[in-house]
SETI-791709 format. One record per residue (C-alpha): residue number from 1; x, y, z. Coordinates in steps of 0.2 Angstrom, whole numbers, plus 5000, padded with zeros to 4 digits. Example, Ala and Ser with C-alpha at 12.3 -4.5 7.8 and 13.67 -1.06 7.14 Angstrom:
[atom 1 [5062 4978 5039]],
[atom 2 [5068 4995 5036]],
This chain:
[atom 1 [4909 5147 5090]],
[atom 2 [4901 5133 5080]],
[atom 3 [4893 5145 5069]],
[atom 4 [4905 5156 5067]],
[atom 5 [4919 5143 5060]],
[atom 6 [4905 5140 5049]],
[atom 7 [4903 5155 5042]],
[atom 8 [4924 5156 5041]],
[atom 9 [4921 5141 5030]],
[atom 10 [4909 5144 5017]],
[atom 11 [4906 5158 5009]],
[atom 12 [4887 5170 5013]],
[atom 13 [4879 5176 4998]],
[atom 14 [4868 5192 5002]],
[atom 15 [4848 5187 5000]],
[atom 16 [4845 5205 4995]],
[atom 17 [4847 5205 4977]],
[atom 18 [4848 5223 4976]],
[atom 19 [4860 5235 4965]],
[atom 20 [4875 5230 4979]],
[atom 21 [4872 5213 4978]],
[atom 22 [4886 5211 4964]],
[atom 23 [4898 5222 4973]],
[atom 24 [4895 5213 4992]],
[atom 25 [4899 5197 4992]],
[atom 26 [4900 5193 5011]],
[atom 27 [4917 5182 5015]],
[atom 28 [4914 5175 5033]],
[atom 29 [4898 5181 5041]],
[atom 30 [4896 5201 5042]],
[atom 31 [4913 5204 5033]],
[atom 32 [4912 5216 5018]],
[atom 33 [4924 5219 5005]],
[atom 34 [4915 5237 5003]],
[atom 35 [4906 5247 5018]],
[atom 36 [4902 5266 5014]],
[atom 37 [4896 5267 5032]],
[atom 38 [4913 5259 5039]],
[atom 39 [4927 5260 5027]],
[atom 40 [4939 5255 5039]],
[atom 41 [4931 5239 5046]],
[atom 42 [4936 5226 5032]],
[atom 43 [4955 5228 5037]],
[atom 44 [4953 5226 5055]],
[atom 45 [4939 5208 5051]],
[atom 46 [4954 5201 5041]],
[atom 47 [4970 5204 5054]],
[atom 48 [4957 5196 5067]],
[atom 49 [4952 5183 5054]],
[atom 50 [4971 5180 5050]],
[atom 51 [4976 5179 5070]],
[atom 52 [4960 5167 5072]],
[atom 53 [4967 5156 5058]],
[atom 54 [4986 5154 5067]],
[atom 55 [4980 5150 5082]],
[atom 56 [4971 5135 5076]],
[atom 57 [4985 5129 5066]],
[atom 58 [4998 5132 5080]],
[atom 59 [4984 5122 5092]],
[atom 60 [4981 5108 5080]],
[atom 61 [5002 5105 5079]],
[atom 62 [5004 5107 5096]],
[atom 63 [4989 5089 5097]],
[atom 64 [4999 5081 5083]],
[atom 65 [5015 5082 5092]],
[atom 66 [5010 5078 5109]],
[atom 67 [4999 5060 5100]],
[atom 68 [5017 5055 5094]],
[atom 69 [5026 5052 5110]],
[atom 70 [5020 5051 5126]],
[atom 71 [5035 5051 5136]],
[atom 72 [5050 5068 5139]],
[atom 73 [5067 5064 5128]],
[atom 74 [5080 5054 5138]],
[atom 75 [5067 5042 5148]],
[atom 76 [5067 5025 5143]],
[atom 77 [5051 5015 5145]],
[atom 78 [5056 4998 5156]],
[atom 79 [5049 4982 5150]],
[atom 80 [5043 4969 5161]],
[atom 81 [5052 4953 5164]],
[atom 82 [5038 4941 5165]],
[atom 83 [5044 4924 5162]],
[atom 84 [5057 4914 5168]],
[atom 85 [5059 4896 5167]],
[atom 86 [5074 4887 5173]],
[atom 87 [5080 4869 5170]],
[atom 88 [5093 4861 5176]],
[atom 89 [5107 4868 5167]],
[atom 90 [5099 4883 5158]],
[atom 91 [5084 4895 5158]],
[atom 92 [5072 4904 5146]],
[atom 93 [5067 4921 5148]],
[atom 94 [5054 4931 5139]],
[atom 95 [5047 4951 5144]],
[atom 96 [5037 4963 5135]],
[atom 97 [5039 4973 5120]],
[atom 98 [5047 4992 5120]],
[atom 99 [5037 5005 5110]],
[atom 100 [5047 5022 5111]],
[atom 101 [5054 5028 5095]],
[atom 102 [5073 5030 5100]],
[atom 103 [5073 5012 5106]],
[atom 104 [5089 5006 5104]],
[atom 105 [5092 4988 5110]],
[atom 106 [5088 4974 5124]],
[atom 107 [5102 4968 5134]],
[atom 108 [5100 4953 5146]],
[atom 109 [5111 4953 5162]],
[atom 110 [5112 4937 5175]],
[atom 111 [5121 4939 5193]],
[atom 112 [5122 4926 5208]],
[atom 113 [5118 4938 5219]],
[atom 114 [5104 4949 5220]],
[atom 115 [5101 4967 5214]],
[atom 116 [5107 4964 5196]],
[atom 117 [5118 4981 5192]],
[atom 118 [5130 4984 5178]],
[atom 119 [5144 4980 5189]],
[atom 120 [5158 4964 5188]],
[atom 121 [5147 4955 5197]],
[atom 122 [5135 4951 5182]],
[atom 123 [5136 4947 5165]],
[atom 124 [5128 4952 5150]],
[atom 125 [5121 4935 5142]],
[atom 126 [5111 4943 5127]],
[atom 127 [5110 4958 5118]],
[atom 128 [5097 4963 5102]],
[atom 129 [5093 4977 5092]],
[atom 130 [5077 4969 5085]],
[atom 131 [5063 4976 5094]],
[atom 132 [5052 4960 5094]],
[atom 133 [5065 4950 5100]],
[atom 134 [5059 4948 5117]],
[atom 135 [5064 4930 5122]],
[atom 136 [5084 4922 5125]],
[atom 137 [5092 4908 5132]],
[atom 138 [5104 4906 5146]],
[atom 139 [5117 4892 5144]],
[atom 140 [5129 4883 5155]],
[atom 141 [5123 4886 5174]],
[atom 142 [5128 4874 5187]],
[atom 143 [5111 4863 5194]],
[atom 144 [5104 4867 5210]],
[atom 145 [5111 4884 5210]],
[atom 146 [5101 4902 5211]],
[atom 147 [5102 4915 5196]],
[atom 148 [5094 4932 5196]],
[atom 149 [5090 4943 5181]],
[atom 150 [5087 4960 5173]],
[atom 151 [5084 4964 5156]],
[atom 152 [5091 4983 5150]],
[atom 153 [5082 4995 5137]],
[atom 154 [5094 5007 5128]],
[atom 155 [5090 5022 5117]],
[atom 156 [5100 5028 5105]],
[atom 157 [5109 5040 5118]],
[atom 158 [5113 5025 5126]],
[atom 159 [5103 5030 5140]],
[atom 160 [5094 5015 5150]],
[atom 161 [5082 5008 5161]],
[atom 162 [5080 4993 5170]],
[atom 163 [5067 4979 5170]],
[atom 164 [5058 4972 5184]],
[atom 165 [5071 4956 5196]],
[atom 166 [5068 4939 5192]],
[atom 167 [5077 4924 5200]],
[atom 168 [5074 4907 5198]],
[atom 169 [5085 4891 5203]],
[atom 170 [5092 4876 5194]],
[atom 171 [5085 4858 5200]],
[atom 172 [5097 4848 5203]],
[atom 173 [5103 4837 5190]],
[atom 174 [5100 4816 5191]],
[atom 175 [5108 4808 5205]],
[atom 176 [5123 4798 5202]],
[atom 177 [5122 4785 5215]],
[atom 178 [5138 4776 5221]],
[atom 179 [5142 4764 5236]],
[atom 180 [5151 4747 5237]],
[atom 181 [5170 4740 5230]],
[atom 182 [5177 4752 5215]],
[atom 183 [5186 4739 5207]],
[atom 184 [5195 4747 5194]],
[atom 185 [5202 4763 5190]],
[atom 186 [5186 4776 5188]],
[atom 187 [5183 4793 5189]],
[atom 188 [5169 4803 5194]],
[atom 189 [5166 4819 5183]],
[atom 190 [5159 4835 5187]],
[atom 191 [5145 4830 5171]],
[atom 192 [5141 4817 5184]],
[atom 193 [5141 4830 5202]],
[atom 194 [5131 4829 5213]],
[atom 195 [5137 4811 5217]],
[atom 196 [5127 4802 5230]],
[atom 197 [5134 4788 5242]],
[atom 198 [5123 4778 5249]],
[atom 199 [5136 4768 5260]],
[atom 200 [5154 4765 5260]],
[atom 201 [5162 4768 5243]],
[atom 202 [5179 4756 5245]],
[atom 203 [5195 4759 5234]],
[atom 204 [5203 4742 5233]],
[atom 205 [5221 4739 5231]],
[atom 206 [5229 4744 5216]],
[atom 207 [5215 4755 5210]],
[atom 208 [5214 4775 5207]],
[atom 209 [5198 4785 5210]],
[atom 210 [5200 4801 5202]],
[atom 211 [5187 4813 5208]],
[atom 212 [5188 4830 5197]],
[atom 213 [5190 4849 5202]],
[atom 214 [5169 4855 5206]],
[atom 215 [5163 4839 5210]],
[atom 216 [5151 4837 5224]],
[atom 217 [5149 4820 5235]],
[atom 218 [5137 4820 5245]],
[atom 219 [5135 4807 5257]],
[atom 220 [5121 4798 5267]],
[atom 221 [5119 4797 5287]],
[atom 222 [5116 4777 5284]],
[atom 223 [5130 4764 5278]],
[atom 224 [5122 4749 5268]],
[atom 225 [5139 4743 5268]],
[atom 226 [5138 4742 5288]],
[atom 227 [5157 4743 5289]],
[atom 228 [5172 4754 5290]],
[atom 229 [5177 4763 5306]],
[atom 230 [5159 4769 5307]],
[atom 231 [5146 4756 5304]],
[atom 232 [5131 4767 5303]],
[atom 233 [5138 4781 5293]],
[atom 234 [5144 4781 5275]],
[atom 235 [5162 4783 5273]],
[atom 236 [5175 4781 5258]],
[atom 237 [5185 4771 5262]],
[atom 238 [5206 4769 5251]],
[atom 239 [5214 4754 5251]],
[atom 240 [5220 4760 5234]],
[atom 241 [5223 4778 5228]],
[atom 242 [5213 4791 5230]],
[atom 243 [5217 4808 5219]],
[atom 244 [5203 4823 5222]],
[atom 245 [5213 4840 5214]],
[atom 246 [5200 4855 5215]],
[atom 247 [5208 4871 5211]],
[atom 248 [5205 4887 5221]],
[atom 249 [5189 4890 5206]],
[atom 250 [5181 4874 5205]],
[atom 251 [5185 4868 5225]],
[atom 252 [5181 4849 5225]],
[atom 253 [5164 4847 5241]],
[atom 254 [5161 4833 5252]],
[atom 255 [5147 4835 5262]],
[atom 256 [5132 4828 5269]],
[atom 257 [5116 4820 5258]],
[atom 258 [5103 4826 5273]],
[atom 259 [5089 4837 5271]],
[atom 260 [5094 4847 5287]],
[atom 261 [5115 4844 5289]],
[atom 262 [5122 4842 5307]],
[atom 263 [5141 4837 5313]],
[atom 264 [5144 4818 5311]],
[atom 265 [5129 4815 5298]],
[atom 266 [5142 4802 5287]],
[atom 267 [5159 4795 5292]],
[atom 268 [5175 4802 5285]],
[atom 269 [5186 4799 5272]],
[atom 270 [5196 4785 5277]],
[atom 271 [5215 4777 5270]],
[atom 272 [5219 4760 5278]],
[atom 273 [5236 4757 5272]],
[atom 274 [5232 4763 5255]],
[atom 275 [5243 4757 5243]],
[atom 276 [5242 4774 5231]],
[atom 277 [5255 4779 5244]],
[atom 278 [5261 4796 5242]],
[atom 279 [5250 4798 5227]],
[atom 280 [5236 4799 5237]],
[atom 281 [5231 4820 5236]],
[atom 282 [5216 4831 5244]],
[atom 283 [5219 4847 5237]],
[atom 284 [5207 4862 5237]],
[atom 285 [5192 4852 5244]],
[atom 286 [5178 4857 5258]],
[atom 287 [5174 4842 5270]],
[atom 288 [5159 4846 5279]],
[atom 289 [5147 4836 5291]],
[atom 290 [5160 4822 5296]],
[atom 291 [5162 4812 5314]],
[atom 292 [5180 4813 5308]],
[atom 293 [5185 4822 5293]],
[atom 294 [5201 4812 5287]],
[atom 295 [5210 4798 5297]],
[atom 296 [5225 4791 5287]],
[atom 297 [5232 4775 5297]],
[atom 298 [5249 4767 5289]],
[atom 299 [5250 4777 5275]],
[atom 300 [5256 4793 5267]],
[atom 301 [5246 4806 5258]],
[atom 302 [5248 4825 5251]],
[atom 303 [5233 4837 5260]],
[atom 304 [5234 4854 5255]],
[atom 305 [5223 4869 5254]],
[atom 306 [5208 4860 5264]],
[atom 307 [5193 4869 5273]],
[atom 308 [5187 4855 5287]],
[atom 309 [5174 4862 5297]],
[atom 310 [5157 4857 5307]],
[atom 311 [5165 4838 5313]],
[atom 312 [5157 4831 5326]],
[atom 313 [5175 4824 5332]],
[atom 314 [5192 4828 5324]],
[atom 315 [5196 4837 5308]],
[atom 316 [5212 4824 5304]],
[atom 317 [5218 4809 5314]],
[atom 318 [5234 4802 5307]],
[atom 319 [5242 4785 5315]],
[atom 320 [5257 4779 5308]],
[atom 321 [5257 4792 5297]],
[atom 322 [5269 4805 5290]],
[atom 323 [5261 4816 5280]],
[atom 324 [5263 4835 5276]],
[atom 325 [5247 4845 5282]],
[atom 326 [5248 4861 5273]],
[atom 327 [5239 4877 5267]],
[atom 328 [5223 4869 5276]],
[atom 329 [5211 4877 5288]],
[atom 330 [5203 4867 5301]],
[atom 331 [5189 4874 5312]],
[atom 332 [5171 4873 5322]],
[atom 333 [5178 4857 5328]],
[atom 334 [5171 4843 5342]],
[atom 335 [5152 4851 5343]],
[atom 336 [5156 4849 5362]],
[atom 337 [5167 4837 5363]],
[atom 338 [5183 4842 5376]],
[atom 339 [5194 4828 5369]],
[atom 340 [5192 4831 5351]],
[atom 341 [5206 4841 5342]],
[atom 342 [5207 4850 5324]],
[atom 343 [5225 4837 5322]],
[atom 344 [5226 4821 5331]],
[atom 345 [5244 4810 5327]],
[atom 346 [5242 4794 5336]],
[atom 347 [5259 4788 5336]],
[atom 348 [5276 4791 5326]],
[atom 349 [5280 4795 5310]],
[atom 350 [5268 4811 5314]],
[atom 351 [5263 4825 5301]],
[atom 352 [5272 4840 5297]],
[atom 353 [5259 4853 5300]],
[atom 354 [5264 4870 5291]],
[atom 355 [5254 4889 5287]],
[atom 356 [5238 4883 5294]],
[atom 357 [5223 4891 5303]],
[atom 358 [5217 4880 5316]],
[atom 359 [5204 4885 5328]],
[atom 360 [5186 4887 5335]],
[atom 361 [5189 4869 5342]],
[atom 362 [5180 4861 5357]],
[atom 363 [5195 4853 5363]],
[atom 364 [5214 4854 5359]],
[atom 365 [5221 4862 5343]],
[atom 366 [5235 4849 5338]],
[atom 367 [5238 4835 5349]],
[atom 368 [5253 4824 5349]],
[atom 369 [5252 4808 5357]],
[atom 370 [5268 4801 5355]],
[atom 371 [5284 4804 5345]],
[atom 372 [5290 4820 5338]],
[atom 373 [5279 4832 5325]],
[atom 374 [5284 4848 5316]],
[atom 375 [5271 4862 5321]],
[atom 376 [5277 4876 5311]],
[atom 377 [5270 4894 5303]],
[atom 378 [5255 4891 5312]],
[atom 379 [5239 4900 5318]],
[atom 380 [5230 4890 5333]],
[atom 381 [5216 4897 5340]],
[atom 382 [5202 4898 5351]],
[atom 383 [5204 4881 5358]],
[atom 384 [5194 4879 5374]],
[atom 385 [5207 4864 5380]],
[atom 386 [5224 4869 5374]],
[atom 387 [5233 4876 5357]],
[atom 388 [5243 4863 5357]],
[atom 389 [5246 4846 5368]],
[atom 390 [5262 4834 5369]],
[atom 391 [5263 4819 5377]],
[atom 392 [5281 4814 5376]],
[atom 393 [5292 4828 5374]],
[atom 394 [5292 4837 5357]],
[atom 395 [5292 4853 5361]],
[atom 396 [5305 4856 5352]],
[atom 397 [5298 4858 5336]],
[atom 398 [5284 4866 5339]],
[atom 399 [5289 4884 5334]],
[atom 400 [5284 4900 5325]],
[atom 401 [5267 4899 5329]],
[atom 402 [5251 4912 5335]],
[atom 403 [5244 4905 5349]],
[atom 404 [5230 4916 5352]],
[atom 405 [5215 4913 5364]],
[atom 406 [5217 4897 5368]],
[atom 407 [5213 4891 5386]],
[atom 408 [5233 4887 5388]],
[atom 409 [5244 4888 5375]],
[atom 410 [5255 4875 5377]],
[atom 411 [5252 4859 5389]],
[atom 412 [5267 4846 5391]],
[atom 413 [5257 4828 5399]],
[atom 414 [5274 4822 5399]],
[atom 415 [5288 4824 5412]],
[atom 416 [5293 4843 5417]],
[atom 417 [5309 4845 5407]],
[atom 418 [5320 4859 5402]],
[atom 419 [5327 4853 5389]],
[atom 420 [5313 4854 5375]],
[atom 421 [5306 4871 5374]],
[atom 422 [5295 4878 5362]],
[atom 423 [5302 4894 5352]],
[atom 424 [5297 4908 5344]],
[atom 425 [5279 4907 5347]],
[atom 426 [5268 4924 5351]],
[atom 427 [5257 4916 5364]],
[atom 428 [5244 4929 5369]],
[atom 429 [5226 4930 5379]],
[atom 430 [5225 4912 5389]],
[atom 431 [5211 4912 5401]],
[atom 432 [5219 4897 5410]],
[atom 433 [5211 4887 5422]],
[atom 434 [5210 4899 5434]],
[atom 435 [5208 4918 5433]],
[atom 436 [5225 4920 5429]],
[atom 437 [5234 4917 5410]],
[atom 438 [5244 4901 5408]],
[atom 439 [5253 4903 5392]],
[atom 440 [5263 4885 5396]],
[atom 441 [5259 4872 5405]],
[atom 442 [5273 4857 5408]],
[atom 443 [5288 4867 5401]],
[atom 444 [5293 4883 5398]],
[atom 445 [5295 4896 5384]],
[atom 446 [5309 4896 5373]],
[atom 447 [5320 4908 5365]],
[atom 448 [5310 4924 5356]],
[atom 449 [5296 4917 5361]],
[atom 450 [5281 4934 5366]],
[atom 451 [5266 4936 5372]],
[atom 452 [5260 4951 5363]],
[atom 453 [5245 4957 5354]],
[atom 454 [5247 4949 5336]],
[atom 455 [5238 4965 5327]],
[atom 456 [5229 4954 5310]],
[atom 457 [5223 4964 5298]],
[atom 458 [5206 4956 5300]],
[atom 459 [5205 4941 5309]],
[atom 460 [5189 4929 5312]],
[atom 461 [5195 4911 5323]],
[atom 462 [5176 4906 5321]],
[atom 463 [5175 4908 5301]],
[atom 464 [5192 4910 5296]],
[atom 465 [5190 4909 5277]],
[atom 466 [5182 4928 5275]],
[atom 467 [5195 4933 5287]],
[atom 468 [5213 4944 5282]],
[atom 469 [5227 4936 5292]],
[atom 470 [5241 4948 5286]],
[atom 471 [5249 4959 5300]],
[atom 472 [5246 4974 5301]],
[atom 473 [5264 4985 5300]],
[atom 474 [5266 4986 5319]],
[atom 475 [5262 4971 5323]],
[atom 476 [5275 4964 5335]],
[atom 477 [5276 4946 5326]],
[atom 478 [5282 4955 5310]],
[atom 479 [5299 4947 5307]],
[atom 480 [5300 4939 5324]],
[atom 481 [5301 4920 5319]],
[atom 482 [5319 4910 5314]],
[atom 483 [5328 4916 5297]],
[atom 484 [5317 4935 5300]],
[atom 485 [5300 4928 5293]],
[atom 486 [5284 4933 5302]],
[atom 487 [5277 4922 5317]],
[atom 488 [5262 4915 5310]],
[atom 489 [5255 4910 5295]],
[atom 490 [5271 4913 5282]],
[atom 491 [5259 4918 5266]],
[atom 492 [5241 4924 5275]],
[atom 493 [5233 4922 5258]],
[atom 494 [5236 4905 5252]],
[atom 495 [5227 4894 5265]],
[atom 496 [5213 4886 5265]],
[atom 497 [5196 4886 5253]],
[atom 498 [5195 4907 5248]],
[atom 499 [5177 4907 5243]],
């Protein structure tokens, strides 16, 4: 073959320098322009010669084309995602460059879960067109927080393919150590979260602490303060006024500074006739970790929207005080403890305890120990003692309630009466004391009172806030309270912490 593409090449002059020699001049080895002996054969050598000569060309076009791209139309070549740093408040990433011809642009996506999709739950935080653009930035994540990325290639059909998963965690930011008197009027910023006591933080009288909406505090198991209703355990303590406002966004946590968290790590928060009066407000906070979440004693206060969970001993005690206990959702409570309650009032004036979900409790759902209390539009559940316990006959207020679960679902310590009754309550499912269901104990139902499957759309007593309270549309409680409303919660959706 070598040869004979030489030949095709260069042109054979004849050696025999005979009378033919100017008339045969050989073009490609063996090919005559003139052949007496084989007329024909010049015609047929150059069709060949011709068929040879496409072949190559077709061949040699076919190479060219297949060394320009090395991958079909419409796949994208993924890059890799091979560094991620993360600081406390940002990250830096950097992957590897794209090569392919249609390459279109890099777009960056960042989730707070894993498996980064283009779906809501991540967001684009970059985007270039420059092909050697290969680093970014991520501003504006919260410390001690996990992030997971994917960066995107896209052609010009806007067809794409992802990189390689990375994930990498905020440190926390630089304590912000408080304990001790607060003196004047301060407020604790979410620039300054997490904030760090280190025992008992004391509002005196006549001053504001302001804690603002996504602010953690956590607090420590030991009180260098050795004071307080727990002299071992940190506590904030208001003798002044106390306002923490999270939103249902940015809820406001207070929880416990240990390395590995159990019930009763730190005290409470704790108002001892605090002079803020009414001004005092908990709204959209998580308490976490407490002996006792909130104990307010001679004084008034707003708490709404509250999650209180995982307390070693009650979720609120109030004494002395009348306060409205709404929206708020109160469970995994007393670790144990057969005495403990989610609500605890001490003695008159006593809450007005409205639309919350109270339950999972080793002991008693509300318990009144003297004096009248409103118990209104209530869930109380799962109570291994009693849904709700009265001392001194006020029964009559507690009405529109599910009592579902609970070992019995209403206990009267006081005399047996008649006369105060609760009403309109759906108590269903008591095991009792014995094999049978006591639904009362003490007194007896009131008017419209049932005892009837409640039918939620999806309901979880233990972990209530990834639960669905509404009713489904035969549920028996559906317009069964006073004025037509539903027994139960009065708006399922607005209790509580919702994240």
């Amino acid at each position: 073959m070598k040869s004979y593409i030489y030949k095709i090449l260069f042109f054979d002059l004849p050696e025999n320098k005979g009378h033919n020699a100017l008339n045969r001049v050989n073009f490609y080895n063996g090919f005559n322009f003139y052949d007496p002996k084989h007329p024909d054969s010049g015609v047929k050598r150059i069709i060949l010669t011709l068929f040879f000569i496409l072949s190559a060309l077709t061949a040699i076009n076919i190479s060219c084309v297949s060394s320009k791209t090395s991958k079909a139309d419409g796949i994208i070549t993924p890059v890799n995602l091979a560094r991620l740093v993360m600081a406390d408040k940002s990250s830096e990433l950097e992957w590897t460059i794209n090569y392919d011809e249609d390459f279109k642009e890099y777009r960056v996506y960042r989730s707070a879960k894993p498996n980064v999709a283009l779906n809501s739950d991540a967001k684009m935080i970059f985007m270039a067109s420059e092909r050697y653009k290969v680093t970014c930035k991520d501003w504006g994540l919260e410390p001690g927080t996990k992030y997971y990325y994917k960066v995107f290639c896209y052609n010009n059909n806007n067809e794409y393919a992802p990189s390689n998963e990375s994930w990498g965690e905020t440190p926390l930011a630089p304590d912000t150590v408080q304990n001790g008197e607060i003196i004047s009027d301060t407020i604790w910023s979410k620039a300054m979260s997490p904030i760090i006591v280190k025992g008992d933080v004391t509002v005196k009288a006549g001053v504001k602490l302001t804690i603002d909406a996504g602010v953690t505090v956590r607090l420590s198991a030991h009180d260098m303060q050795a004071g307080g209703g727990f002299t071992q355990k940190s506590e904030i303590i208001v003798k002044g006024t106390l306002k923490a406002e999270g939103d249902a966004v940015n809820p406001i946590l207070f929880i416990s500074n240990e390395r590995y968290n159990n019930a009763g790590d730190w005290g409470g928060i704790r108002f001892e006739s605090a002079s803020g009066g009414s001004n005092n407000t908990l709204k959209y906070c998580k308490i976490m970790h407490s002996s006792i979440g909130i104990y307010l004693k001679n004084t008034n206060a707003i708490l709404e929207n509250l999650q209180i969970s995982h307390t070693l001993n009650y979720g609120i005690i109030t004494e002395g005080s009348s306060v409205p206990v709404r929206f708020c959702q109160i469970n995994d409570v007393g670790q144990g403890i057969s005495d403990s309650a989610a609500i605890y009032s001490k003695s008159v004036p006593n809450p007005h305890i409205y639309n919350c979900v109270l339950g999972f409790t080793s002991g008693i759902g509300v318990f009144i120990e003297s004096g009248m209390a409103v118990i209104d539009h209530n869930i109380i559940a799962e109570c291994e003692n009693a849904g709700v316990v009265c001392q001194n006959e006020s029964l009559d207020m507690v009405l529109n309630n599910a009592l579902i679960n609970n070992k019995v679902g209403v206990r009267n310590l006081g005399a047996a009466t008649g006369e105060f009754k609760p009403d309109f309550n759906n108590a269903y499912n008591m095991p009792g004391y014995t094999s049978s269901s006591i639904f009362y104990s003490g007194c007896t139902a009131g008017v419209n009172s049932i005892s009837s499957h409640p039918k939620y759309v999806m309901p979880d007593f233990k972990t209530p806030n990834y639960a669905d309270f509404t009713l489904e549309i035969l549920s028996p409680m559906k317009g069964a309270a006073q004025s037509g409303h539903d027994i139960g919660l009065d708006n399922p959706l607005k209790y509580g912490v919702k994240y």
